[in-house]
TORZA-436768 format. One record per residue: x, y, z of N, C-alpha, C in turn; residue in one letter. Coordinates in pm, whole numbers, padded with zeros to 5 digits, always signed. Atoms other than C-alpha are relative to their C-alpha. Layout:
BEGIN
XYZXYZXYZa ...
This chain:
BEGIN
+00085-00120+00000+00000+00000+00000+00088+00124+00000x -00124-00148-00004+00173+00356-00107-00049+00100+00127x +00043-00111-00126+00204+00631+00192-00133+00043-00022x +00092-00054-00026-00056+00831+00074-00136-00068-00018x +00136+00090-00018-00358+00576+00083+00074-00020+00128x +00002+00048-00119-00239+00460+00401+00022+00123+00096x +00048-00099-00079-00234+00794+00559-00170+00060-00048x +00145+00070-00014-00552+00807+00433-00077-00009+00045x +00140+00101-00054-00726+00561+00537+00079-00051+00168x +00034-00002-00157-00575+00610+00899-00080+00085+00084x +00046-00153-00022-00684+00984+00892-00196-00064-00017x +00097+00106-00018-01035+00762+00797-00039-00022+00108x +00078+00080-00140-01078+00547+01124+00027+00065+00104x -00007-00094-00092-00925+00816+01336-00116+00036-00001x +00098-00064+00042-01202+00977+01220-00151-00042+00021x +00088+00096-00018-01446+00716+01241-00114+00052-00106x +00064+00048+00128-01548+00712+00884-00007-00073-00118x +00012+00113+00073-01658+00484+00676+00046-00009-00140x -00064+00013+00066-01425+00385+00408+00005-00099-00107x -00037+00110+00054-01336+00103+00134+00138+00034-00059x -00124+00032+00081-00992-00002-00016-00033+00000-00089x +00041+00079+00126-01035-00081-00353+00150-00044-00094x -00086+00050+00066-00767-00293-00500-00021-00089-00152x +00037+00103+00136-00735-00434-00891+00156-00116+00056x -00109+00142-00058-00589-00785-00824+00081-00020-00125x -00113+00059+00106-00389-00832-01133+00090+00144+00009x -00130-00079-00067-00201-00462-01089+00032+00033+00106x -00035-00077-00140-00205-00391-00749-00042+00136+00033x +00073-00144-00002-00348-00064-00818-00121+00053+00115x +00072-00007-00082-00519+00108-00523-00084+00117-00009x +00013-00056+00017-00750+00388-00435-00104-00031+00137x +00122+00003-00109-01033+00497-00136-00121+00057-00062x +00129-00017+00021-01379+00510-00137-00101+00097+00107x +00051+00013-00135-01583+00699+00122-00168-00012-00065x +00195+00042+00038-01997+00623+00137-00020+00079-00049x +00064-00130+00053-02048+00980+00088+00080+00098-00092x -00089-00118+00057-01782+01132-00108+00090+00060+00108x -00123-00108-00061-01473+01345+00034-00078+00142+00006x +00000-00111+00013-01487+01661+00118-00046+00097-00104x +00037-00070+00095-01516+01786-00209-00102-00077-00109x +00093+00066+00064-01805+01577-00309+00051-00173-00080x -00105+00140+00185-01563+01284-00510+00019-00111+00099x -00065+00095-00030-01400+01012-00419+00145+00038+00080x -00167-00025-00050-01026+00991-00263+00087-00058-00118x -00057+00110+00123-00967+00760-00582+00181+00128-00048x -00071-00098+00042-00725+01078-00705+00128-00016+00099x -00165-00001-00060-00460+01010-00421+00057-00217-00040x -00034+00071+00005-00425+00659-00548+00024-00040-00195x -00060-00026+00129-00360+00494-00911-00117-00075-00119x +00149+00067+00074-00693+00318-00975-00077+00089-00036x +00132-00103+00040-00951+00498-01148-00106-00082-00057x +00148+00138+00002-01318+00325-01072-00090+00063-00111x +00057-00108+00075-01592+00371-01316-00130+00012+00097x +00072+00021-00041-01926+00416-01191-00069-00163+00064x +00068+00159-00067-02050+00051-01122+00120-00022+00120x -00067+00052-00115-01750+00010-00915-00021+00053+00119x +00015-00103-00155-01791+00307-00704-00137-00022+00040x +00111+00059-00084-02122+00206-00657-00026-00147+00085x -00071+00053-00087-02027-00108-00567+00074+00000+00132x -00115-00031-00149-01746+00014-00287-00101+00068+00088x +00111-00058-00082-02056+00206-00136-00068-00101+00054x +00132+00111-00069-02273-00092-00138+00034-00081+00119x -00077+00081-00049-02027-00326+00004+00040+00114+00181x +00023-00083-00108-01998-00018+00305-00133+00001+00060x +00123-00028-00075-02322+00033+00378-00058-00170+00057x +00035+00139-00083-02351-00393+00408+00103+00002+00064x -00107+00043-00105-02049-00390+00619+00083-00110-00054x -00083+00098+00013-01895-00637+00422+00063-00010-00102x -00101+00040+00099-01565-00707+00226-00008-00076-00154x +00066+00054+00109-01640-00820-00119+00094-00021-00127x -00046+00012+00076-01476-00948-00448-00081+00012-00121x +00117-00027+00122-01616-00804-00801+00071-00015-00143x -00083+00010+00115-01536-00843-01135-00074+00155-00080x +00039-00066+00051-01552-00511-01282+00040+00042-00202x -00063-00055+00147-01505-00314-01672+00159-00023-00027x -00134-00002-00001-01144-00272-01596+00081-00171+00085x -00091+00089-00059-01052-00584-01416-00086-00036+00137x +00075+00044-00138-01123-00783-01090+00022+00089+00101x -00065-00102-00079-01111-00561-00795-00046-00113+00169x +00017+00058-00166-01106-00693-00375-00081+00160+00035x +00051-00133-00102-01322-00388-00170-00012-00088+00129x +00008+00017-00159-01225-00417+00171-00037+00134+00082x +00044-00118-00080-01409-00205+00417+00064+00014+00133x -00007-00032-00176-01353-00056+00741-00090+00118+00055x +00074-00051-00080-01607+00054+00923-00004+00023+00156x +00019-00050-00139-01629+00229+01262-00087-00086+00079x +00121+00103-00019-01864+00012+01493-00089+00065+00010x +00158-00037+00027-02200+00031+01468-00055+00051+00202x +00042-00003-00125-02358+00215+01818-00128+00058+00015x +00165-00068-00039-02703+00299+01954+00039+00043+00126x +00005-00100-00134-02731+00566+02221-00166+00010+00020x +00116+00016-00047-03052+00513+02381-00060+00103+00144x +00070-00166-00068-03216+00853+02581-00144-00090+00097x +00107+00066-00072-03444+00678+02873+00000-00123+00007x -00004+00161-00029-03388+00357+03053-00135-00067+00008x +00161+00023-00017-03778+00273+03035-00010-00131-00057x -00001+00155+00063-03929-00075+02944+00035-00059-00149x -00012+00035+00095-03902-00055+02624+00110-00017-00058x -00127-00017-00002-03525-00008+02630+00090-00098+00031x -00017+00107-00075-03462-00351+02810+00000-00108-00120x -00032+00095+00080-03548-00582+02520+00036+00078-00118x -00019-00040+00127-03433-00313+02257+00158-00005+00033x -00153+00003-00021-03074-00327+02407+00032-00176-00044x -00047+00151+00030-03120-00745+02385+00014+00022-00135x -00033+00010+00177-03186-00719+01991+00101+00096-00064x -00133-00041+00038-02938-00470+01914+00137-00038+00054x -00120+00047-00022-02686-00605+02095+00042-00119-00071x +00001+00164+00097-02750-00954+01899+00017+00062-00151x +00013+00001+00147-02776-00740+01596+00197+00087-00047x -00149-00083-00032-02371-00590+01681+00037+00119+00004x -00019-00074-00041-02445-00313+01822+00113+00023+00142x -00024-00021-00147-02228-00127+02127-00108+00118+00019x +00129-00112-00081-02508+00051+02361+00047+00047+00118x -00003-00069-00108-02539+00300+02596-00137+00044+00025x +00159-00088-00048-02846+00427+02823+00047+00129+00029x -00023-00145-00012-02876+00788+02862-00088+00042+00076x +00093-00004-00073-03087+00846+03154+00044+00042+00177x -00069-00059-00151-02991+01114+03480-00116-00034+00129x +00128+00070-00062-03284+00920+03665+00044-00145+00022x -00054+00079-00071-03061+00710+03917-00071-00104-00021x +00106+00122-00055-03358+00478+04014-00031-00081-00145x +00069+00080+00114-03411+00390+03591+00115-00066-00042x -00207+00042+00016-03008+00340+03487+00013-00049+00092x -00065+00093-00090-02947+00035+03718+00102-00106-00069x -00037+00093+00060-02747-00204+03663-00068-00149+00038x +00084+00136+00026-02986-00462+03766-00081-00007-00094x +00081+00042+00149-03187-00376+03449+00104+00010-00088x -00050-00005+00148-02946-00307+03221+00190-00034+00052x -00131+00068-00044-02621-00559+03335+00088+00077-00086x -00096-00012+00090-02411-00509+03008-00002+00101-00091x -00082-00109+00082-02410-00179+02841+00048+00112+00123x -00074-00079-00042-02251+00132+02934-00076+00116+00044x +00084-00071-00085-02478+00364+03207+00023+00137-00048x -00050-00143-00012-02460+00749+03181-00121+00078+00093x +00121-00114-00076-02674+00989+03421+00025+00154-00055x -00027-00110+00017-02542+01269+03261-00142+00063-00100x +00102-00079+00069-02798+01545+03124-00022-00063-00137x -00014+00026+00104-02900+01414+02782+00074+00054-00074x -00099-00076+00095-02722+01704+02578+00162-00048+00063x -00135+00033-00051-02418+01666+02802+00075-00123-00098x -00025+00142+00043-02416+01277+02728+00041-00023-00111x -00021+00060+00155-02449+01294+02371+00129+00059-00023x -00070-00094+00033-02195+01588+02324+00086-00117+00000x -00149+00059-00069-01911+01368+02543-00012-00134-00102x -00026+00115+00043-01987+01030+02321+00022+00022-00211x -00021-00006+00112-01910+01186+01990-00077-00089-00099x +00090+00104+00080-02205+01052+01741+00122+00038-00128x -00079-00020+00147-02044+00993+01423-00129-00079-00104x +00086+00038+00078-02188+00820+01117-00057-00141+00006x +00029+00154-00019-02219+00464+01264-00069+00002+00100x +00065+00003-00183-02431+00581+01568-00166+00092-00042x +00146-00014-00007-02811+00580+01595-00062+00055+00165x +00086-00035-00131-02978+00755+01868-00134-00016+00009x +00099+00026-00026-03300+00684+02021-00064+00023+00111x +00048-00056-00186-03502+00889+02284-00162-00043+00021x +00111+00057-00054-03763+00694+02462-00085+00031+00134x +00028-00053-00130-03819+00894+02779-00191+00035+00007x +00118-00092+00034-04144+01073+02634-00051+00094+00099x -00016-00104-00079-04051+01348+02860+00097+00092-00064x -00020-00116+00106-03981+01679+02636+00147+00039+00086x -00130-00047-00049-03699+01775+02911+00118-00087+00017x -00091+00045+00027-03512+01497+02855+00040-00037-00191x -00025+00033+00133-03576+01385+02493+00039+00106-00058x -00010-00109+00081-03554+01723+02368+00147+00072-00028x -00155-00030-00012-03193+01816+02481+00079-00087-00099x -00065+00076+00023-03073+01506+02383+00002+00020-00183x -00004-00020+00163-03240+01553+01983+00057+00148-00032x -00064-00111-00004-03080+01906+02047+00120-00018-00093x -00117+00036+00018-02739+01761+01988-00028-00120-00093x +00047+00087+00046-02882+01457+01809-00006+00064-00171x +00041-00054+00096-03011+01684+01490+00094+00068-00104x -00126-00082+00045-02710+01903+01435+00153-00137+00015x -00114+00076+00048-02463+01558+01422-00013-00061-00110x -00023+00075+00102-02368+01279+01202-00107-00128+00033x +00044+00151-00028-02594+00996+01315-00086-00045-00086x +00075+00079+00101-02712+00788+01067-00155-00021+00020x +00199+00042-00061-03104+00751+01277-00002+00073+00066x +00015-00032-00145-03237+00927+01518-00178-00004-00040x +00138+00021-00051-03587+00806+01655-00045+00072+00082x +00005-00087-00113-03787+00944+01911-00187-00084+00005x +00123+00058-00071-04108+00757+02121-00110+00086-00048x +00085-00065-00004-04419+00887+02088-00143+00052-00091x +00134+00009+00077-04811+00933+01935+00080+00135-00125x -00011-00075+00099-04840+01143+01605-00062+00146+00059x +00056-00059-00063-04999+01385+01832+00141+00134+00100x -00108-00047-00041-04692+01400+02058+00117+00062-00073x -00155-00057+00064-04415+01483+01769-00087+00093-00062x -00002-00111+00091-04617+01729+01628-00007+00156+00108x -00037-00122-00105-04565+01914+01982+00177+00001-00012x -00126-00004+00014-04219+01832+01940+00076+00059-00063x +00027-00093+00105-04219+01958+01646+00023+00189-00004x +00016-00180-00024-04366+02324+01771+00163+00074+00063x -00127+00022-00137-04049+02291+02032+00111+00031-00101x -00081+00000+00062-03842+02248+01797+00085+00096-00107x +00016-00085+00096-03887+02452+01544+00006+00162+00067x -00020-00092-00057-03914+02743+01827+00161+00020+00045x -00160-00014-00031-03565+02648+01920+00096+00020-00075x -00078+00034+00095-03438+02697+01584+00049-00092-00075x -00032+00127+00071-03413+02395+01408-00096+00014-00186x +00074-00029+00123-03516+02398+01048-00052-00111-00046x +00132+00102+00004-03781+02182+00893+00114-00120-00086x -00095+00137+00049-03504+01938+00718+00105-00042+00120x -00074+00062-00111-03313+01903+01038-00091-00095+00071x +00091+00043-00063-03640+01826+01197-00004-00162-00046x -00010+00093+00114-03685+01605+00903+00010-00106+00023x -00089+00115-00015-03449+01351+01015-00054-00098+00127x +00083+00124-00085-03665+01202+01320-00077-00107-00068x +00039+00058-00024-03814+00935+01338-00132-00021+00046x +00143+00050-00090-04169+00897+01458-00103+00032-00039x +00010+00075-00141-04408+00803+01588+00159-00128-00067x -00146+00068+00020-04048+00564+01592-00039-00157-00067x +00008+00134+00002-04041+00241+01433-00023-00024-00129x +00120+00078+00098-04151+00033+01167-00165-00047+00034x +00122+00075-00058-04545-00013+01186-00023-00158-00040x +00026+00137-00018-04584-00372+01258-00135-00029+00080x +00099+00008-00055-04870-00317+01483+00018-00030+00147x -00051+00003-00150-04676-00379+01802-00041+00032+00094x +00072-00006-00167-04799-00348+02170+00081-00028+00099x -00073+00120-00095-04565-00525+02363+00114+00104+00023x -00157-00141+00026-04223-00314+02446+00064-00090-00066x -00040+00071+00096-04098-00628+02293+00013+00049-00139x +00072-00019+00158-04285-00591+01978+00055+00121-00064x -00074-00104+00012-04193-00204+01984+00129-00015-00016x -00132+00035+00027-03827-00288+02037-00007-00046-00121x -00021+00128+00074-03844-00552+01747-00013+00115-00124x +00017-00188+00113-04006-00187+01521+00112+00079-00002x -00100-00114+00024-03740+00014+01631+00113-00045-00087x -00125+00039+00033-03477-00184+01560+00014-00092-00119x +00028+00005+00162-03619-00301+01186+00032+00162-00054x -00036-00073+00078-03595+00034+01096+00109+00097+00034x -00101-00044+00037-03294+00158+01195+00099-00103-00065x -00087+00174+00088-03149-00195+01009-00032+00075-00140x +00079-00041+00188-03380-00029+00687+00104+00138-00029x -00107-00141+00027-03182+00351+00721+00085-00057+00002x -00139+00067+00034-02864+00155+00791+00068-00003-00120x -00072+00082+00149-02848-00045+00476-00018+00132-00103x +00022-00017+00110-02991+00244+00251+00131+00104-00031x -00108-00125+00048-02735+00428+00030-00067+00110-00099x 
């Protein structure tokens, strides 16, 4: 690999963004991919010696957004796309029931989680053994855990003084989802809130809710099982 791909694609995972290699196996020829373009809308392909055509670079996207390493036979030749992706994390705003079996299925689905909840008595660790607690203010919380583009937030409190901070900081990052509990009734107060606080109607945009996939759910189970179909559906889409 020449210096400048491999500074790169360290400057990349420092970064904690999502990347592909793209190597042609008969020259060795390299080049980076990111999901969304560089900086200047393109590729990184220009600091390396490969030049993809379209199907490939759509390809090196696809193969990112599934998380997985892939071999293609393209126009120019065979190519390897190896990814590296940041891990996948859900930040979850309100230790409440429904939060209990949505931490089991994302954690099975390879997520790392955190609760976000300054409401001692709900953040125990007898409900929630194995992720990572925080009591800190929602805004605080989110600020200190740096969302990037592999991190889904999800505020389940359905209490405006906690959820609201938290989509504060939530709206204005990188996070690939952000959900938020609550009737069609409730987000369109959220909404008013929102929109009084300065937020513009495409920031807004980006919630979630009422949260979920409709499946018809009842259960916090069932709910869990909604939420966490459709941040799997935003995930995958490119």
């Amino acid at each position: 690999m020449k210096q400048d791909i491999l500074n790169a694609l360290l400057a990349a995972r420092a970064a904690k963004r999502p990347v592909a290699t793209v190597t042609h196996l008969d020259s060795g020829a390299q080049a980076l991919v990111f999901r969304d373009g560089d900086s200047d809308g393109d590729t990184s392909g220009e600091i390396g010696e490969l030049t993809l055509d379209d199907a490939a670079m759509a390809s090196a996207r696809r193969a990112i957004a599934d998380d997985k390493s892939t071999r293609i036979d393209s126009d120019g030749g065979p190519l390897f796309i190896q990814v590296s992706n940041p891990p996948k994390r859900m930040i979850i705003v309100g230790a409440v029931h429904i939060a209990q079996p949505l931490v089991e299925i994302a954690k099975t689905a390879g997520y790392a989680l955190t609760i976000v909840d300054p409401r001692g008595a709900f953040a125990t660790r007898d409900r929630f053994p194995v992720v990572e607690l925080s009591e800190d203010w929602p805004d605080d919380a989110l600020k200190a855990l740096n969302i990037d583009t592999r991190t889904a937030v999800v505020t389940l409190t359905h209490d405006p003084k906690l959820d609201d901070p938290a989509l504060h900081v939530a709206l204005r990052s990188e996070a690939f989802y952000i959900g938020s509990l609550g009737s069609k009734k409730t987000h369109a107060g959220r909404v008013e809130r929102l929109t009084a606080d300065g937020y513009s109607e495409a920031e807004i945009a980006r919630i979630h809710a009422p949260i979920g996939l409709y499946i018809g759910g009842k259960s916090p189970a069932e709910i869990a099982i909604s939420i966490m179909a459709q941040v799997t559906e935003v995930l995958h889409k490119v």
